[in-house]
DRENDREN-488063 format. One record per residue (C-alpha): x, y, z; residue number from 1; chain. Coordinates in steps of 0.001 Angstrom, whole numbers, plus 500000, padded with zeros to 6 digits. Example, Ala and Ser with C-alpha at 12.3 -4.5 7.8 and 13.67 -1.06 7.14 Angstrom:
BEGIN
{{512300, 495500, 507800}, 1, A}
{{513670, 498940, 507140}, 2, A}
! end
This chain:
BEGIN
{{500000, 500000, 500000}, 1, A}
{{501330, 503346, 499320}, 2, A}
{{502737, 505637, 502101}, 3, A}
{{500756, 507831, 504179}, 4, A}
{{500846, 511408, 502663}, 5, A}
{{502811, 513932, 504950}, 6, A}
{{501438, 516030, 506538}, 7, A}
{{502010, 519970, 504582}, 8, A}
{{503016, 522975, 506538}, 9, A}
{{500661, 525482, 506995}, 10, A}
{{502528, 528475, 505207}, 11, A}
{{504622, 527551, 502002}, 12, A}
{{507013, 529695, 500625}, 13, A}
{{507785, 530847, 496586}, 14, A}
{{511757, 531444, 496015}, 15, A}
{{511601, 534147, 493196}, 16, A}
{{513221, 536992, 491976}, 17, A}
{{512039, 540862, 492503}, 18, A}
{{510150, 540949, 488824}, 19, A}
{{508923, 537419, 489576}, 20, A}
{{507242, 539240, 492670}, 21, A}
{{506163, 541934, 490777}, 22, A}
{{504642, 539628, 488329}, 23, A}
{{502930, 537515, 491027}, 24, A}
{{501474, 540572, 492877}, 25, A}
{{500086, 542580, 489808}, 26, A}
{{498488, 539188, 488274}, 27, A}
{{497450, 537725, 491073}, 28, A}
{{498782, 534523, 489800}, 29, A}
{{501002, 532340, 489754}, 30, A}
{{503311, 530466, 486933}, 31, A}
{{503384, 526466, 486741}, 32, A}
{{506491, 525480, 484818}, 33, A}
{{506150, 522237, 482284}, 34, A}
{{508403, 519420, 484160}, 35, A}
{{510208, 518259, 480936}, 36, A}
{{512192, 521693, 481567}, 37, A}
{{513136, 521729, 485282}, 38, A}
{{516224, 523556, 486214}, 39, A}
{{518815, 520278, 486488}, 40, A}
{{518424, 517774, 484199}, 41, A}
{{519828, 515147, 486942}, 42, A}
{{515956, 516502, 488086}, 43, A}
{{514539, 515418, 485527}, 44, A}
{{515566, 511721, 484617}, 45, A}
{{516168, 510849, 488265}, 46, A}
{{512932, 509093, 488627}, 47, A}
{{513246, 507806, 485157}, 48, A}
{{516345, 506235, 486253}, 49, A}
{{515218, 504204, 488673}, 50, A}
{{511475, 502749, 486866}, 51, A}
{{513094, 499415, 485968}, 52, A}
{{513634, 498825, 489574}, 53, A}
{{510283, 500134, 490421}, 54, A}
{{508278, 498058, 487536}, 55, A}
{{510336, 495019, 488543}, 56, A}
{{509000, 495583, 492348}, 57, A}
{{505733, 496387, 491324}, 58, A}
{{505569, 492738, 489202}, 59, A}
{{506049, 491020, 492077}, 60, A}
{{502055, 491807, 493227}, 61, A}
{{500434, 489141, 490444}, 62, A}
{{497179, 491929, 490849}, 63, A}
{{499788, 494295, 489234}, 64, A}
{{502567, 492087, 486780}, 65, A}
{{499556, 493215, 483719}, 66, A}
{{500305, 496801, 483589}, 67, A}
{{504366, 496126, 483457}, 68, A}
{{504509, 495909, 479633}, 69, A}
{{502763, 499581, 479599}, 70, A}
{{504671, 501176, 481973}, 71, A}
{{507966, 500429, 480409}, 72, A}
{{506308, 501702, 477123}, 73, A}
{{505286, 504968, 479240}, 74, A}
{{508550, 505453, 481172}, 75, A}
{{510387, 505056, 477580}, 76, A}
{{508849, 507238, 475873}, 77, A}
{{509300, 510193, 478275}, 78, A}
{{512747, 508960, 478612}, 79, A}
{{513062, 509591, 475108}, 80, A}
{{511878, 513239, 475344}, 81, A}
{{508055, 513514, 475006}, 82, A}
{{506962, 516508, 476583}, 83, A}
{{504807, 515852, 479620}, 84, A}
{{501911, 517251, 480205}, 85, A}
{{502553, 517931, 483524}, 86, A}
{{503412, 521458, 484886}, 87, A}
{{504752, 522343, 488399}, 88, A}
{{504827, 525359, 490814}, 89, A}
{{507571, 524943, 493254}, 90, A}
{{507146, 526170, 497387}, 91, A}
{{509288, 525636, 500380}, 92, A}
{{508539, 524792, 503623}, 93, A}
{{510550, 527264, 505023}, 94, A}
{{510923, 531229, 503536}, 95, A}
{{514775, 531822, 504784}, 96, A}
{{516374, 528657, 503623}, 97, A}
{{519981, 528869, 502422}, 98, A}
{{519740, 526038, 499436}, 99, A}
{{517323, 527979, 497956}, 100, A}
{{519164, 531597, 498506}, 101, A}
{{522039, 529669, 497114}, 102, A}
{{520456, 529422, 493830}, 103, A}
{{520211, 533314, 493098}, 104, A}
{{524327, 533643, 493376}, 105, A}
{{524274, 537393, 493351}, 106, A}
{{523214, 537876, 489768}, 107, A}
{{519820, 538838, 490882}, 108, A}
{{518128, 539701, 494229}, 109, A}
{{516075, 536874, 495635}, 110, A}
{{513253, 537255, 497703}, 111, A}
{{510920, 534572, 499485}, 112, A}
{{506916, 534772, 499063}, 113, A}
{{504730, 532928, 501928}, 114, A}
{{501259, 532035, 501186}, 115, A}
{{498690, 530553, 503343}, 116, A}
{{498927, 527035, 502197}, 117, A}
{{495131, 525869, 502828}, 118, A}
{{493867, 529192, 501288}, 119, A}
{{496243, 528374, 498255}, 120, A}
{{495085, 524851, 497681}, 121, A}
{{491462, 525746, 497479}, 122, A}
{{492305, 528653, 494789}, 123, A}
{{494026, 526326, 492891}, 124, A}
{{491537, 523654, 493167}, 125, A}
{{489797, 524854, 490066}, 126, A}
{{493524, 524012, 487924}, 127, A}
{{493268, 520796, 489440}, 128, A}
{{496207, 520782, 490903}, 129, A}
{{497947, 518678, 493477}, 130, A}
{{499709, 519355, 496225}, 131, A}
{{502821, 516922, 496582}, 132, A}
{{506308, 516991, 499359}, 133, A}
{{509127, 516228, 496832}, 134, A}
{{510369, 512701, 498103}, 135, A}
{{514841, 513180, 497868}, 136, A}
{{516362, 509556, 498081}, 137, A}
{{518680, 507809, 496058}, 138, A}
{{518754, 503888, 497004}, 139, A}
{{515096, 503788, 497913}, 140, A}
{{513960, 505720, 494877}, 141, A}
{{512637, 502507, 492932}, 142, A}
{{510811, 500896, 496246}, 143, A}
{{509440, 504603, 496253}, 144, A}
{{508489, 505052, 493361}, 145, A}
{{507077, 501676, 492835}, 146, A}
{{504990, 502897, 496198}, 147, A}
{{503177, 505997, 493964}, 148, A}
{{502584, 503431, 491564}, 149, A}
{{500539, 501406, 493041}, 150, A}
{{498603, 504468, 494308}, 151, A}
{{498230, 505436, 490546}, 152, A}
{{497222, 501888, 489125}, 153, A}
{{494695, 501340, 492240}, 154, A}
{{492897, 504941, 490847}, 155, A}
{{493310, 503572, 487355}, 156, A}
{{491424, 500326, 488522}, 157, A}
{{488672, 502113, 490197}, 158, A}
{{488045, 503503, 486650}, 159, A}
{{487791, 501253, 484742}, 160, A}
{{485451, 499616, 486747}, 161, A}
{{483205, 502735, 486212}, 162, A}
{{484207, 502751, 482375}, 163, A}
{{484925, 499124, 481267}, 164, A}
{{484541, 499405, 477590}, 165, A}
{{487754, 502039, 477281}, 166, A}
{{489779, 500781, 474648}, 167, A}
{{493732, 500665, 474911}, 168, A}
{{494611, 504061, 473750}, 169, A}
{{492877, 505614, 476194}, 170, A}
{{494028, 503487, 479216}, 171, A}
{{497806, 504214, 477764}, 172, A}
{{497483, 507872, 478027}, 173, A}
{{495430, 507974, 481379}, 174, A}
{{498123, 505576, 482786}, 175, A}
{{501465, 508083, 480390}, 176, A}
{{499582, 510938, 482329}, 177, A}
{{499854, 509791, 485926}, 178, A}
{{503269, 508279, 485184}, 179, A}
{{504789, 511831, 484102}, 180, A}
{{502951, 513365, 487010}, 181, A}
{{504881, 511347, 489547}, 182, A}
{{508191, 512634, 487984}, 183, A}
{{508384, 515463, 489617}, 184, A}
{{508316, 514304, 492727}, 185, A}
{{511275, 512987, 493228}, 186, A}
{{514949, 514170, 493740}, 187, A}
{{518173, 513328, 494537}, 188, A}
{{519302, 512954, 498184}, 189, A}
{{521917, 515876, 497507}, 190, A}
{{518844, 518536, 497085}, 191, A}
{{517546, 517361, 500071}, 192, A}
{{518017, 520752, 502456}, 193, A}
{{515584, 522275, 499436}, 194, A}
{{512536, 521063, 501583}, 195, A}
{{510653, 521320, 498438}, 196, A}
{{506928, 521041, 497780}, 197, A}
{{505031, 521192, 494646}, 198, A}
{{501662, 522176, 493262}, 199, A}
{{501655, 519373, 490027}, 200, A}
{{499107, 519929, 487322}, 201, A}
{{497933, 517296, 484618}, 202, A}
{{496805, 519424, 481567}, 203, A}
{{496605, 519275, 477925}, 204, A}
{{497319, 523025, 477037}, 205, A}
{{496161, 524581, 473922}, 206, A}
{{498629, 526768, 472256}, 207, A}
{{496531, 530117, 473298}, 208, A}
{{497421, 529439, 476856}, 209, A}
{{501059, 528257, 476935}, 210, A}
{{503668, 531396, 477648}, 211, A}
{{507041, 531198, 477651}, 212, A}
{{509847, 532320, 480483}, 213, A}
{{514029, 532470, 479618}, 214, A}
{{516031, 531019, 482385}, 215, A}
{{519458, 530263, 481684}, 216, A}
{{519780, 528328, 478876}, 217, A}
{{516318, 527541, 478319}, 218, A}
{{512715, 528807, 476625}, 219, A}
{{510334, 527252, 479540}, 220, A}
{{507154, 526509, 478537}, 221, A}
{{504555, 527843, 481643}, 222, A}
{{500752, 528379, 482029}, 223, A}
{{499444, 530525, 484360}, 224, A}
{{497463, 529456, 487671}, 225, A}
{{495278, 531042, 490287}, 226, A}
{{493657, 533587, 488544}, 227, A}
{{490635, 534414, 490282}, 228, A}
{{490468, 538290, 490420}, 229, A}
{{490823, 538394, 494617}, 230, A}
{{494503, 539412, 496516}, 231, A}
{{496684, 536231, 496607}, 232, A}
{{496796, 534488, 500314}, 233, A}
{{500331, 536150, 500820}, 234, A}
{{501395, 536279, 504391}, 235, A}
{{504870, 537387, 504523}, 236, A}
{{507682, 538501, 501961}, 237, A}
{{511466, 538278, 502986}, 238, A}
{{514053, 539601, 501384}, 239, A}
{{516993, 537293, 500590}, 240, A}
{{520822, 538078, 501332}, 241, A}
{{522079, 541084, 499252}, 242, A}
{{523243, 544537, 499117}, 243, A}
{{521201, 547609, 501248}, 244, A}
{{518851, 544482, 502406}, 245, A}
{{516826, 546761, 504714}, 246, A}
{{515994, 549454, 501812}, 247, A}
{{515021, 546540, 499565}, 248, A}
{{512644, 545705, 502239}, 249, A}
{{511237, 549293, 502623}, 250, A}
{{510576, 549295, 498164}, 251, A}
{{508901, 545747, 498858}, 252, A}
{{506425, 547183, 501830}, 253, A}
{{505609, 550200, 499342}, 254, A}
{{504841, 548521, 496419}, 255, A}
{{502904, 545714, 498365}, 256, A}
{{500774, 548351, 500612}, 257, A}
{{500108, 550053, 497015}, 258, A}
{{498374, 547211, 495545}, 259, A}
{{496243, 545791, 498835}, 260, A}
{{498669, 543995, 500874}, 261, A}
{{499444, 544863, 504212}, 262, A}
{{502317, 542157, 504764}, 263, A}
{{504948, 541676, 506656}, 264, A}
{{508389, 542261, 505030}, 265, A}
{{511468, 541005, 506651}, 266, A}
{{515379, 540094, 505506}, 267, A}
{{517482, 537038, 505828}, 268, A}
{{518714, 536034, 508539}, 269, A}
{{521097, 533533, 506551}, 270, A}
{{524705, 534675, 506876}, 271, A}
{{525283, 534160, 503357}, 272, A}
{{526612, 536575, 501007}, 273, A}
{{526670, 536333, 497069}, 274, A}
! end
């Protein structure tokens, strides 16, 4: 049986840059990057790399030894580079966390977002989206993994009991869908201080909504999430280690009072400087 879900924190935090704030604030959105384009591409393929191990587990429950021939076929072919259709919004469970100040290395100034977590589940309950702790392992990935399977094929089951004449096609991309959504929950042990959690959407996206975002090397592929017209559940902002912290603070508390939000604005406490 699969794992009890943990437990989520009650505020999450969004590691972004100043404009990404700016962005959020005005739009009262947020952005849910496709997974096929996460930051590391060790990220990416580190589930991938252990779903031989998982699918060899998983075959040893005679219930489950059927679905093994499709989930190699699945796993393969987003090995080989289809684009999921899964998209993810990344939070932390903590909003002064040195991994993820790390990341900004001086070339831009970082701040930290903090939303009320319940109130941002239920406004992202009409994307569908789900809210999952990012599981960091590296020997246990496959028993893991193989875990969230079962969870997945168990749901599958359930439907096809209510829809029994589905044909294979449509069983293969319900089952590719749920496969790439598990993806991105999973990283390597060495991200681990990251305390990462993720909002992880399964949509088909027509070309009218998808956007696009440069980072690094990279044209990401995003939709916009949480649109709903109300102020964002933001709690707290905190600026992240840089130069004249305190009068980056004071700009933040402006610019946040001018558009609705009286929020508290603090700076790190990390003694890290880029």
């Amino acid at each position: 049986m699969p794992a009890k879900a943990p437990t989520p924190p009650t505020k999450l935090s969004h590691y972004t840059t100043l404009k990404g704030l700016q962005g959020i604030v005005e739009s009262g959105s947020l952005w849910a990057s496709n997974a096929s384009f996460l930051n590391d591409r060790a990220e990416s393929i580190h589930a991938l790399d252990a779903s031989e191990r998982a699918i060899g587990l998983l075959s040893s429950r005679k219930a489950l030894k059927a679905w093994a021939p499709m989930l190699r076929e699945a796993f393969d072919e987003l090995r080989d580079g289809r684009k999921a259709d899964t998209f993810v919004a990344c939070f932390c469970g903590d909003d002064d966390n040195l991994s993820q100040w790390r990341g900004y290395g001086g070339n831009v100034q970082g701040v930290s977002v903090t939303f009320n977590r319940e109130a941002l589940a239920k406004r992202l309950e009409k994307d569908h989206a789900k809210l999952r702790k990012v599981i960091y392992a590296r020997i246990s990935t496959a028993s893991r993994l193989r875990n969230e399977l079962a969870g997945e094929l168990a749901a599958l089951a359930e439907l096809e009991e209510a829809s029994p004449d589905r044909n294979d096609a449509l069983r293969y991309n319900e089952l590719l869908s749920r496969v790439s959504g598990l993806l991105p929950q999973f990283k390597h042990w060495g991200f681990r201080d990251e305390r990462e959690w993720r909002f992880v959407l399964q949509k088909k996206v027509l070309k009218e909504e998808l956007s696009f975002r440069i980072s690094e090397n990279k044209m990401v592929p995003y939709i916009v999430v949480g649109s709903t017209g109300e102020p964002l559940p933001i709690k707290s902002v905190r600026v992240g280690p840089g130069s004249d912290q305190e009068l980056t603070a004071k700009s933040i508390k402006a610019f946040l009072n001018a558009h609705g939000y009286d929020v508290k604005v603090r700076t790190s406490d990390v003694p890290f400087r880029p």
